[in-house]
Each structure stands twice: as structure tokens, then as C-alpha cells.
LUMDO-839942 format. One record per residue (C-alpha): residue number from 1; residue in three letters; x, y, z. Coordinates in nm, 3 decimals. Layout:
REM residues N
ATOM   num   residuo         x         y         z
ATOM   NUM       ALA         X         Y         Z
...
END
This chain:
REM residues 193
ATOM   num   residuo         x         y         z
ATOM     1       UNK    -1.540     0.013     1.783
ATOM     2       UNK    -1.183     0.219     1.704
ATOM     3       UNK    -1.231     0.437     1.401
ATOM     4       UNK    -1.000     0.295     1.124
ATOM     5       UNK    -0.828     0.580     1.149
ATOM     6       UNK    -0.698     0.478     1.446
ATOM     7       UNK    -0.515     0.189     1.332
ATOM     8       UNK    -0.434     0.384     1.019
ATOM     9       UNK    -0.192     0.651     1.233
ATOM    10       UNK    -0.103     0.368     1.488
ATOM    11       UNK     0.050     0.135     1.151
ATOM    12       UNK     0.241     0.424     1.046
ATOM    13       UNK     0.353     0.522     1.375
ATOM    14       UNK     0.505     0.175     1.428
ATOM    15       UNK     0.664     0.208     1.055
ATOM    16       UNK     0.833     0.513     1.157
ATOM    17       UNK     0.960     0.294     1.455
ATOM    18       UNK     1.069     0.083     1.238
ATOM    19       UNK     1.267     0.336     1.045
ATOM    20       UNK     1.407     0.496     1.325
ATOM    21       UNK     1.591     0.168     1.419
ATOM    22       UNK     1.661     0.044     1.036
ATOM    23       UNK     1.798     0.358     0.910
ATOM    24       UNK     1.762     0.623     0.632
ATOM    25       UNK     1.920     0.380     0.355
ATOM    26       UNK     1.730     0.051     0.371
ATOM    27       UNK     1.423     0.257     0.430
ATOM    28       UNK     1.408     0.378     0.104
ATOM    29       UNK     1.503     0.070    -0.015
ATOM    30       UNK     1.149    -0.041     0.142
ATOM    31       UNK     1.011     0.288    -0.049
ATOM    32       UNK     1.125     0.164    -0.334
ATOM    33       UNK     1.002    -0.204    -0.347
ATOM    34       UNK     0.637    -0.050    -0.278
ATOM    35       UNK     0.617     0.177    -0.514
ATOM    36       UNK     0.707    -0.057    -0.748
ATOM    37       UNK     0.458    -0.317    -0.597
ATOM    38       UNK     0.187    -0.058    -0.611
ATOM    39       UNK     0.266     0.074    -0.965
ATOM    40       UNK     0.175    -0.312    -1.088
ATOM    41       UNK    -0.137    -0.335    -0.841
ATOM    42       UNK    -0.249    -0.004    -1.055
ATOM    43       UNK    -0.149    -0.068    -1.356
ATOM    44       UNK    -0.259    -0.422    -1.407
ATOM    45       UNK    -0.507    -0.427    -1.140
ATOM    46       UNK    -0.744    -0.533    -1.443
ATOM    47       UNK    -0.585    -0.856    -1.518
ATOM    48       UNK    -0.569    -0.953    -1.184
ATOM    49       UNK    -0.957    -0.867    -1.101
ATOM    50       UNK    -1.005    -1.088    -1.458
ATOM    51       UNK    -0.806    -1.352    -1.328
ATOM    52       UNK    -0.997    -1.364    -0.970
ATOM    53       UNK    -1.346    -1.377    -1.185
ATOM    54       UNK    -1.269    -1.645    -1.326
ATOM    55       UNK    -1.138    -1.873    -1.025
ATOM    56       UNK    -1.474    -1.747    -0.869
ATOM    57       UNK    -1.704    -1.931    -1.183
ATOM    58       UNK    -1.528    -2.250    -1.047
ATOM    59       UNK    -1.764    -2.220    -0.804
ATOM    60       UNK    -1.456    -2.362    -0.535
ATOM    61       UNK    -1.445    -1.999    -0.427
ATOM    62       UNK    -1.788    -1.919    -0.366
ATOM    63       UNK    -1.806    -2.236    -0.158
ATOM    64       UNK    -1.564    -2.089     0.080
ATOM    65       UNK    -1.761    -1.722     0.091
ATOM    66       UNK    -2.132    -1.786     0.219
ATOM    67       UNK    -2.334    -1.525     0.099
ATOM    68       UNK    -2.457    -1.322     0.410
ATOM    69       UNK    -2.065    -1.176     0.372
ATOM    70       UNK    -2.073    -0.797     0.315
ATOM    71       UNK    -1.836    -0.679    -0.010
ATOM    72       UNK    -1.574    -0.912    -0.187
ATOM    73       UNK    -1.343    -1.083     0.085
ATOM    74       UNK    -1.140    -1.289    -0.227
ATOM    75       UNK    -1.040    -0.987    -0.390
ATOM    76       UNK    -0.969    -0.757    -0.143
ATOM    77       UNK    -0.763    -1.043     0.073
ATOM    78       UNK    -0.570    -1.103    -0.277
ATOM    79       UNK    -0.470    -0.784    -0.287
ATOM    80       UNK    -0.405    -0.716     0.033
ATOM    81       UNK    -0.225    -1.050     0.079
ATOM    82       UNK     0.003    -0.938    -0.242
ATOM    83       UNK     0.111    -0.571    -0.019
ATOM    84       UNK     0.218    -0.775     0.306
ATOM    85       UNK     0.405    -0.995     0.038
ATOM    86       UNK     0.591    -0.675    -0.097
ATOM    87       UNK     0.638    -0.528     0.271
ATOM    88       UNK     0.750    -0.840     0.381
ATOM    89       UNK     1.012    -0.902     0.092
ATOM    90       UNK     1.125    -0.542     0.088
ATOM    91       UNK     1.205    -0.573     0.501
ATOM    92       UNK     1.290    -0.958     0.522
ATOM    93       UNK     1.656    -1.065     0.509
ATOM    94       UNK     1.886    -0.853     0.250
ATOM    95       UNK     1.723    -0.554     0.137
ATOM    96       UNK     1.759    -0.341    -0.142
ATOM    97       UNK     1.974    -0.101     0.045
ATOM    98       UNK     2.095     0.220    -0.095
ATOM    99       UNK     2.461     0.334    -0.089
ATOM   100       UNK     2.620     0.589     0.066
ATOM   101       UNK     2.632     0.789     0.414
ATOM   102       UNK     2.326     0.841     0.618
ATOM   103       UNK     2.245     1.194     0.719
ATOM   104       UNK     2.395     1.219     1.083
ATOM   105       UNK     2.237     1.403     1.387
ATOM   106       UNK     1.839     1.568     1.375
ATOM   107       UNK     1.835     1.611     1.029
ATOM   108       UNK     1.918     1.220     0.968
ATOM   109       UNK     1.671     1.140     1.227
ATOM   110       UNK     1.438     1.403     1.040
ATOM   111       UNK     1.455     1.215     0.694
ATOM   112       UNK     1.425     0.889     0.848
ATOM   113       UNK     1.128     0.944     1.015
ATOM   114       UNK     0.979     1.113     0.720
ATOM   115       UNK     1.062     0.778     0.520
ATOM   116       UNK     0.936     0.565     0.760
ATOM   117       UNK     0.595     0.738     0.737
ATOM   118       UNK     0.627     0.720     0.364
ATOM   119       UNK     0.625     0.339     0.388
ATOM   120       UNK     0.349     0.354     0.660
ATOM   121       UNK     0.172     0.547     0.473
ATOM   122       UNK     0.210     0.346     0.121
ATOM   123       UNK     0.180     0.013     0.344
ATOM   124       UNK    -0.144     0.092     0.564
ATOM   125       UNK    -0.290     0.354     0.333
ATOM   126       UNK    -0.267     0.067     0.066
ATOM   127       UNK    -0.476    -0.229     0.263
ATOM   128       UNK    -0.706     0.061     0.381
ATOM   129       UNK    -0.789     0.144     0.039
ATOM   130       UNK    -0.850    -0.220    -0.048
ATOM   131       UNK    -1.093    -0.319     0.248
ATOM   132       UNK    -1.294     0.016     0.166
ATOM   133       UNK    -1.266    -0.048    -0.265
ATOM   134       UNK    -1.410    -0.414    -0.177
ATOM   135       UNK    -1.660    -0.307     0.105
ATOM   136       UNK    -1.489    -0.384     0.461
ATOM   137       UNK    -1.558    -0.762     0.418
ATOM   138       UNK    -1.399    -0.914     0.731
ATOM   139       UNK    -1.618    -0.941     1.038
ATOM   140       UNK    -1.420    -0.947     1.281
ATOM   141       UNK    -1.284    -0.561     1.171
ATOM   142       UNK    -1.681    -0.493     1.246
ATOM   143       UNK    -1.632    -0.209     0.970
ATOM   144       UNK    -1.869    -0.028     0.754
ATOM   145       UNK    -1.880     0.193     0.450
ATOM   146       UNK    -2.130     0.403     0.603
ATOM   147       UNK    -1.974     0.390     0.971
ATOM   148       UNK    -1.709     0.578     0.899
ATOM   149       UNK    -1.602     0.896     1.069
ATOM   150       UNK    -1.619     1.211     0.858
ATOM   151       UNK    -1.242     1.222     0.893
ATOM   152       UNK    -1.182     0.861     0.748
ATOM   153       UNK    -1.415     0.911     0.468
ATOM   154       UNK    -1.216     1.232     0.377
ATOM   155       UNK    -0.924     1.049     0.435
ATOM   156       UNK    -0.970     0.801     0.172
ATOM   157       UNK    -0.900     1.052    -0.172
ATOM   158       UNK    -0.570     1.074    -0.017
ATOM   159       UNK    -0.487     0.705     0.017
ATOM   160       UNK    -0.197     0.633    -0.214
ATOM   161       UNK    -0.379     0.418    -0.474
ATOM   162       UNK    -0.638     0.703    -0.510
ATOM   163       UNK    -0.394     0.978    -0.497
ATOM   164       UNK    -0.071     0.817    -0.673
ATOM   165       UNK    -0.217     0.550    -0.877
ATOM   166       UNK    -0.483     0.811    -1.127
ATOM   167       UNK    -0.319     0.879    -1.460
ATOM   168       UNK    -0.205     1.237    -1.508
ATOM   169       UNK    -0.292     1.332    -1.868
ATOM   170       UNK    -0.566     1.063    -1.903
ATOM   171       UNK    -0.609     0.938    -2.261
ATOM   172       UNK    -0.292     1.098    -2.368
ATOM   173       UNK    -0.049     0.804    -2.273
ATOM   174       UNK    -0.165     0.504    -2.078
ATOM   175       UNK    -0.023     0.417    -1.716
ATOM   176       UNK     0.143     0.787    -1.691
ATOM   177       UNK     0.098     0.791    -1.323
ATOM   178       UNK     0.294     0.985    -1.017
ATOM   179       UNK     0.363     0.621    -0.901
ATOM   180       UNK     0.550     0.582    -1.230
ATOM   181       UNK     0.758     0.890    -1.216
ATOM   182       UNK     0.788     0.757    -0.838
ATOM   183       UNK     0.944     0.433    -0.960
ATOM   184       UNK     1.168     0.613    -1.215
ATOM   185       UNK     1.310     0.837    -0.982
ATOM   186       UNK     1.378     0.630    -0.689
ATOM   187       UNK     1.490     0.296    -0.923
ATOM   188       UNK     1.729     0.569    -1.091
ATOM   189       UNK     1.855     0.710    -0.758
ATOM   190       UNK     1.951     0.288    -0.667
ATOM   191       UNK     2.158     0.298    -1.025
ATOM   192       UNK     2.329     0.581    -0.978
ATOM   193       UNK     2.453     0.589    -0.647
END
């Protein structure tokens, strides 16, 4: 069995990859779209875990799921379903480019890379998050809460819903998360250029 840590680093290896051949400018265009993507998974996360409950008391879902299956497989392939949707829309076709001149030489090799990990990271670190919030439900991964290496479970604070998506004065105004300043910044960065 390869540690999940394993395909963690290999996912944002390829993403940097990626970056390296799409360039600085529709990268963070990609940055952008997932931040904004996982902003609504955090923020209304609620409703949609509401929403699956009750398509689940139809009883059509649980149908589907027999019930030697370890975790939730419905929720965590909804969600993880809705951040290949974001990836794929935020790559796919026209992007939501920014303007300007890309950073020529090391330094614009540098900053692409670094944004290309940035969307590995938010990309992989995302769907990680989800099959270990919903207990590793697919089989065929042959993953386990309690299989994991010391360095995966200390991994997972870190993971960006964990780490991005917690509100930073809690109680003193809803949904203030760094994902939300995150948003702000990089949706005000589009505008303005």
C-alpha cells in the first residue's frame, strides 16, 4: 500500500508541471477559482451536508451504499466531485487569466512553480481532507484512519480546509476566514489589473 502521502506530493508535483507549461498568469487565475470554490465548501458546507441528509432518507441512496462500507462515500464523493468540478472549470477552455507581463527568467519560473504548488496543494490537499473528514470510504484506495503514517496524520492540520477554512476571531463575525481575505485579495488583484 503507498502512504497517501505519496500521492499527495506526486498530485502537486504534476500541478507544478502543469504550471510550469501554463504560465504565471492563468495559474493564478486557477488560484483564484479555488479559493473561491473552497471559501463556499467552508462556508456553507452545512447546507450542503443538510441537503445530502435528506436525499439519503429517500432511502434511493442507501440502496446504492451497502452497509459493510467504511465512512460516508455520498458525502465525501459530493464534495470531492464539486473540487474536480472547480479544477476542471478553472483549467478547461478560457480561463480567468490575469493581465499583465509574466516575470521572465528564474524568478518567473520561481513564482510559477510556487503557484502551481499552491493549486496542488489547494486541489489534492482539498480531496485529502474530504476522504479522511468522511473516513477513507473507497475500497479500492485500501485506506484507513488508523493506517496512516505518523507523517500523514500530522499532515492533515495543515490541509487547506483545516488550516484556511477555521474562522479567525470565532464568534466575533461569522465566515471571517483566511480563505476570505484569500478571495478578497486575489478577486481584487483580477479588478485592478
Amino acid at each position: 500500500m503507498i502512504p497517501i502521502e505519496v500521492y499527495f506530493f506526486t498530485a502537486v508535483f504534476i500541478f507544478v508541471l502543469i504550471a510550469l507549461v501554463r504560465g504565471f498568469l492563468k495559474e493564478l487565475g486557477v488560484t483564484t477559482i479555488m479559493v473561491v470554490a473552497l471559501f463556499l465548501l467552508s462556508q456553507f458546507g452545512s447546507i450542503l451536508d443538510a441537503t445530502i441528509q435528506k436525499a439519503m432518507t429517500v432511502g434511493v441512496v442507501q440502496s446504492v451504499v451497502p452497509e459493510s462500507v467504511q465512512g460516508d462515500p455520498i458525502r465525501a464523493m459530493v464534495y470531492i466531485l464539486f473540487i474536480i468540478f472547480a479544477a476542471f472549470i478553472s483549467y478547461h477552455g478560457e480561463t480567468l487569466a490575469f493581465t499583465g507581463n509574466p516575470p521572465k527568467g528564474g524568478e518567473g519560473i520561481f513564482l510559477t512553480a510556487m503557484i502551481g504548488s499552491a493549486n496542488g496543494y489547494l486541489i489534492a490537499g482539498s480531496i485529502w481532507y474530504y476522504l479522511h473528514d468522511y473516513g477513507y470510504p473507497f475500497a479500492f484506495m485500501n485506506l484507513k484512519a488508523e493506517d496512516l503514517s505518523k507523517l500523514a496524520e500530522n499532515m492533515i492540520p495543515y490541509l487547506p480546509i483545516p488550516l484556511l477554512g477555521q474562522e479567525l476571531m470565532e464568534g466575533v463575525v461569522p465566515g471571517q476566514t483566511p480563505l476570505l481575505y484569500l478571495m478578497v485579495i486575489l478577486v481584487l488583484l483580477r479588478v485592478i489589473r
